[in-house]
N, C-alpha and C positions, 0 to 999 in steps of 0.2 A: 407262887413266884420262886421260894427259895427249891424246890425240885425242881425247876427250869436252872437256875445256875449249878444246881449240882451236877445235871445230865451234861451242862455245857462245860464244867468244869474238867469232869470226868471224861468227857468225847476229848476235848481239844489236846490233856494230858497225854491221853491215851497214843491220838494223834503225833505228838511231837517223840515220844519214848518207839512207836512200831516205826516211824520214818529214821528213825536214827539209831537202834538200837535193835527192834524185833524182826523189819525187813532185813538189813544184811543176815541175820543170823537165818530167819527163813532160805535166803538165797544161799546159803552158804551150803544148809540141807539138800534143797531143790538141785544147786548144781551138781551134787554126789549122786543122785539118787537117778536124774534124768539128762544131765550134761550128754549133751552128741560132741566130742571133737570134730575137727576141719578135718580133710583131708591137706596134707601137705607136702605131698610129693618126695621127689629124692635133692631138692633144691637147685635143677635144672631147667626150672620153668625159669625166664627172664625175660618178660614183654615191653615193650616199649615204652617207656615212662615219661611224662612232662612235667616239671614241680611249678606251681604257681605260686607266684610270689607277687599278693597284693602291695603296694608299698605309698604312703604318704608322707613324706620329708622324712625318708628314711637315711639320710646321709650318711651319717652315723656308722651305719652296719650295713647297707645293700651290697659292698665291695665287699666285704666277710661273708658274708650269708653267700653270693655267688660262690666266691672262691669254696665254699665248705660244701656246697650241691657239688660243684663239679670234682671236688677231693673223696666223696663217696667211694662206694666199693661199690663200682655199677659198671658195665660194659660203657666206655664214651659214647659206643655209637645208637646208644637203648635211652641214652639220659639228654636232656633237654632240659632246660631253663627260662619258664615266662613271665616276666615282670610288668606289672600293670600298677601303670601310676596313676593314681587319683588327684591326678591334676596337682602334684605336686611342686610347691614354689621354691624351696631348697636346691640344692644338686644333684637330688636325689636320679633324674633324669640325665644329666649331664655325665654322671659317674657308669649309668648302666650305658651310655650307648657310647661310651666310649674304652668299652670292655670289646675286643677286638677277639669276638671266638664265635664260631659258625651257630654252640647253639643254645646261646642264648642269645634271645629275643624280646624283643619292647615292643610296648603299645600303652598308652598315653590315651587316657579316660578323655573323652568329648566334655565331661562334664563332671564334676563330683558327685559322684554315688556311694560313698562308702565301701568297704569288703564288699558287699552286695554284688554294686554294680560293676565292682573288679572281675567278679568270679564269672555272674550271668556275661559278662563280656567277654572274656577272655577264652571262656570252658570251649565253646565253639570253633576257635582258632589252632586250638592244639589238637595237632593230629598222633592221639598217642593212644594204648589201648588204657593204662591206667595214667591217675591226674595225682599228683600229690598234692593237697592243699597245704599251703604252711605260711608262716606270719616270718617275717624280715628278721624280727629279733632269735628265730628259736634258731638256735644250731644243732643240726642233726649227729648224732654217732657215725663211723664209715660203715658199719654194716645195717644202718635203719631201714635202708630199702631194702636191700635182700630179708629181713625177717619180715617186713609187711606182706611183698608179692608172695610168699612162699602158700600164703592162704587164699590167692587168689587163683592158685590153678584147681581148688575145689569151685564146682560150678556154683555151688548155691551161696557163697560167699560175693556178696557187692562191694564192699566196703573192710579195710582194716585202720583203726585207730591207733597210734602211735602211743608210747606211755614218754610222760615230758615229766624232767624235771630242772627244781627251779636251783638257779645259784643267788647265794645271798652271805653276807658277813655272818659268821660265829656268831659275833657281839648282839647282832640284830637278825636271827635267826627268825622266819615268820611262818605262823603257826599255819600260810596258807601252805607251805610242805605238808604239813601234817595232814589236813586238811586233802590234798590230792591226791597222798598215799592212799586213805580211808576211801575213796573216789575210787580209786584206781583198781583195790579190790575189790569192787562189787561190778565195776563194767568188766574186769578178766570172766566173773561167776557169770555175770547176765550173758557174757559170749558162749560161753560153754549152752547155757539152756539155749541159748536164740539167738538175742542178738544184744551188744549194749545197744543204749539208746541214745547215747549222743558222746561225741568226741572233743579232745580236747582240741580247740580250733586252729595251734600251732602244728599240729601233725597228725593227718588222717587222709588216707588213701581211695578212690572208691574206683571203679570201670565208667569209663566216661558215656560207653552208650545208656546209663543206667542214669546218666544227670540229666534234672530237670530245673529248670528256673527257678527261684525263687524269690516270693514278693519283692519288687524293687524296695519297699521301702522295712525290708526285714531289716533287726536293728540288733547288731551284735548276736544274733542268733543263727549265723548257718550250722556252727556245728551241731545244731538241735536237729533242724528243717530239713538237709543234708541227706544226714543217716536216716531219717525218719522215712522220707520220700523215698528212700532206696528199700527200705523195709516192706513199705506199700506196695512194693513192686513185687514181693516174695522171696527177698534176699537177706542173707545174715551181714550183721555188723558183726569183726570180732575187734574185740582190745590186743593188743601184741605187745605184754611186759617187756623184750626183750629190741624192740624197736626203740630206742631211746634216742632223745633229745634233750637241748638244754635250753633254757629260756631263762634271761634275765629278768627279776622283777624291782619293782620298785620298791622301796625299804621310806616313801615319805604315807605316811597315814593316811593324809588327805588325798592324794594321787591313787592310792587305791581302794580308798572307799569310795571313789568317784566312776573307778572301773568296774567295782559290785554293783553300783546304780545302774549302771548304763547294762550290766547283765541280766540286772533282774527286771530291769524293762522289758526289754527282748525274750525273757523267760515265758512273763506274761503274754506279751505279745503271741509266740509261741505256743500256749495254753488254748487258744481260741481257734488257732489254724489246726492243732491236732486233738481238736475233742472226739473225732470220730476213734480214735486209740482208746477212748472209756468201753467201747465196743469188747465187748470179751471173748467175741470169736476170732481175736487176734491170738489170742491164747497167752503167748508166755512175754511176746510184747507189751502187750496191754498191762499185765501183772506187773511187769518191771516200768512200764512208764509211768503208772498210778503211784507206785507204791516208792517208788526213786524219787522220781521228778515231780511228780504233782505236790505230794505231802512234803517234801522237800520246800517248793516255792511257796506253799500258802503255809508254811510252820511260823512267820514273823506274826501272823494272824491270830493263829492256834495259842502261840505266849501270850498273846493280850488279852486274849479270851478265857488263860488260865490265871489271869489273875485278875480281870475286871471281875471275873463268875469269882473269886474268891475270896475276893475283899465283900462283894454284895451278900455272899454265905457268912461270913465271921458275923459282917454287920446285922444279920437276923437270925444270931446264934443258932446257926447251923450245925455246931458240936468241935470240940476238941482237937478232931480231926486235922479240921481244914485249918484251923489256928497253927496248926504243926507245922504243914506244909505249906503257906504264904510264908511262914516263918523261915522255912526252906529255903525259899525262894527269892525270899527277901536277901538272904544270907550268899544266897547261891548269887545274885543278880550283883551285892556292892563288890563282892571277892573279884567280880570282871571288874566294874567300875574302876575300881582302885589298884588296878594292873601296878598303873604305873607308881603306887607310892609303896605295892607289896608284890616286888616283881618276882612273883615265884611261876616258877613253871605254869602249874595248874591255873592261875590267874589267867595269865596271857592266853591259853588255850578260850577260858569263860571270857575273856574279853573280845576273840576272833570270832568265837559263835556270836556273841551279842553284836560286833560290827557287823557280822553278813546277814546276820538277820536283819537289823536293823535296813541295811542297804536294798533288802530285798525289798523291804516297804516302802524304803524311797523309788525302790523301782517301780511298783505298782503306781504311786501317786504319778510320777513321769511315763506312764504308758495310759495312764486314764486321763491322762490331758493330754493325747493325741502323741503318736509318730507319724509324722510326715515324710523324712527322711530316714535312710540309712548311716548319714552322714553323722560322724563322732569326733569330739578331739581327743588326738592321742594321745597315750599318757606317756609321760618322759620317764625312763628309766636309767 
């Protein structure tokens, strides 16, 4: 018995230290060693663009958000505007269609379907060569389009990812910055080897004859499904650091540990639609989807199982050892707890990993008692 918690203690450790720690550095080799750059032209490619703009009682910002698409650094007559309401009860509706410019255009969901069934709706209607996906709140830089498309005139390029970043107070700086910087350099390294394997879902570009449906009832997951689906096809994802965007976030705790949940549902959800990626004849997808995202979503798992395995090892005098390291861990785990009454840097960082982990497992719990729906409430920012 007590060699069964050691091997589980040791697997699960092992697990949580390669996904956070041994994988980037892997990746970081691999992309030196076998990275292919895009081709990327002389910056004269400029195809026709549609940016879609899901939106639910987006009142707030849909009149910002338009006006920022159409202030881009884009040819007017290349760039286009689709706003699809998910049946929203606000003036969210009111506001776009009394926006008085040839192009942009509305259409108004038969029915709530979440992001989902904005996109699988809409994607069909725009006649453009490339689709910009992007969320109400993000505002884009003026030159975000020109550095996406510029990867799109290499053929084997499907998809470019957008790099977003968040605005938030000094005083209440949130450690989910830090947290998407660290993100954001491993989808650059995964572009160089192949492809990233999923975008941040406020800004990411793909060739619309390369979109396929996805589950009506996918649930905060297209930017997973998306890229994934366009990979399947033989096509590279890249990341484009220099695409930038801005996205407000929320600074209330509850309001986004509510939006981890509902992530990490869709995570899982996600998990079961692309097990065939365990396949290793994908080659350097497959390496980067296991080793990013898989290990990544089940590590809420991997903690519990390093410390149920290490409490049952102390408890049958297992040795010195593992007394050390609960001890560790114990120490490592109150420093998060107690953020708020020993607000040091390092704290708040151990307190952000322990909320998204945490969130991940409420996701699991909320994905194993069924998604019926794509449909989510928004979070107010």
């Amino acid at each position: 018995m007590i060699l069964f918690f050691k091997f589980l203690f040791w697997f699960s450790l092992a697990a949580v230290i390669y996904s956070y720690f041994i994988y980037p550095l892997f990746l970081f080799i691999f992309a030196r060693l076998f990275g292919r750059p895009t081709n990327t032209g002389t910056g004269d490619y400029l195809p026709q663009i549609g940016v879609l703009v899901p939106a639910y009682n987006e009142e707030k910002v849909i009149q910002r958000k338009i006006e920022n698409i159409l202030s881009m650094d884009y040819p007017a007559g290349k760039l286009s505007v689709w706003v699809g309401s998910d049946c929203s009860d606000d003036k969210t509706d009111e506001i776009v269609r009394g926006i008085n410019n040839p192009r942009v255009h509305f259409w108004r969901s038969p029915k709530r379907g979440g992001k989902t069934g904005i996109v699988n709706g809409l994607v069909p209607q725009i006649q453009s060569e490339i689709i910009l996906l992007t969320d109400a709140n993000t505002m884009h830089h003026k030159d975000c389009l020109k550095e996406m498309v510029k990867h799109f005139i290499d053929p084997t390029v499907g998809g470019v990812a957008g790099h977003i970043e968040h605005k938030t107070s000094e005083a209440n700086e949130n450690a989910e910055t830090v947290y998407r910087s660290f993100e954001s350099r491993q989808k650059v390294l995964e572009g160089k080897l192949h492809s990233t394997i999923s975008a941040f879902g406020g800004s990411y570009a793909i060739r619309k004859s390369l979109f396929q449906p996805i589950p009506k009832n996918a649930y905060s997951n297209d930017d997973v499904l998306i890229p994934m689906s366009i990979i399947r096809q033989g096509y590279r994802i890249i990341y484009e650091m220099e695409a930038v965007s801005e996205e407000d976030i929320t600074e209330k705790v509850k309001s986004e540990f509510d939006r981890r949940v509902r992530i990490g549902a869709g995570n899982f959800q996600a998990f079961f639609w692309l097990f065939n990626f365990f396949n290793p004849m994908w080659g350097w997808p497959s390496f980067c989807y296991i080793s990013h995202k898989v290990t990544r979503w089940f590590s809420p798992f991997f903690i519990l199982f390093c410390l149920i395995s290490s409490i049952f090892v102390v408890a049958l005098g297992g040795g010195q050892i593992y007394k050390f390291l609960l001890s560790c861990g114990i120490i490592f785990s109150l420093s998060g707890l107690l953020y708020h009454q020993i607000p040091l840097r390092i704290n708040r960082h151990i307190f952000y990993f322990f909320a998204m982990n945490l969130a991940l497992l409420f996701g699991a719990v909320r994905f194993s008692s069924g998604i019926k729906s794509a449909v989510w409430k928004r979070t107010e920012r």
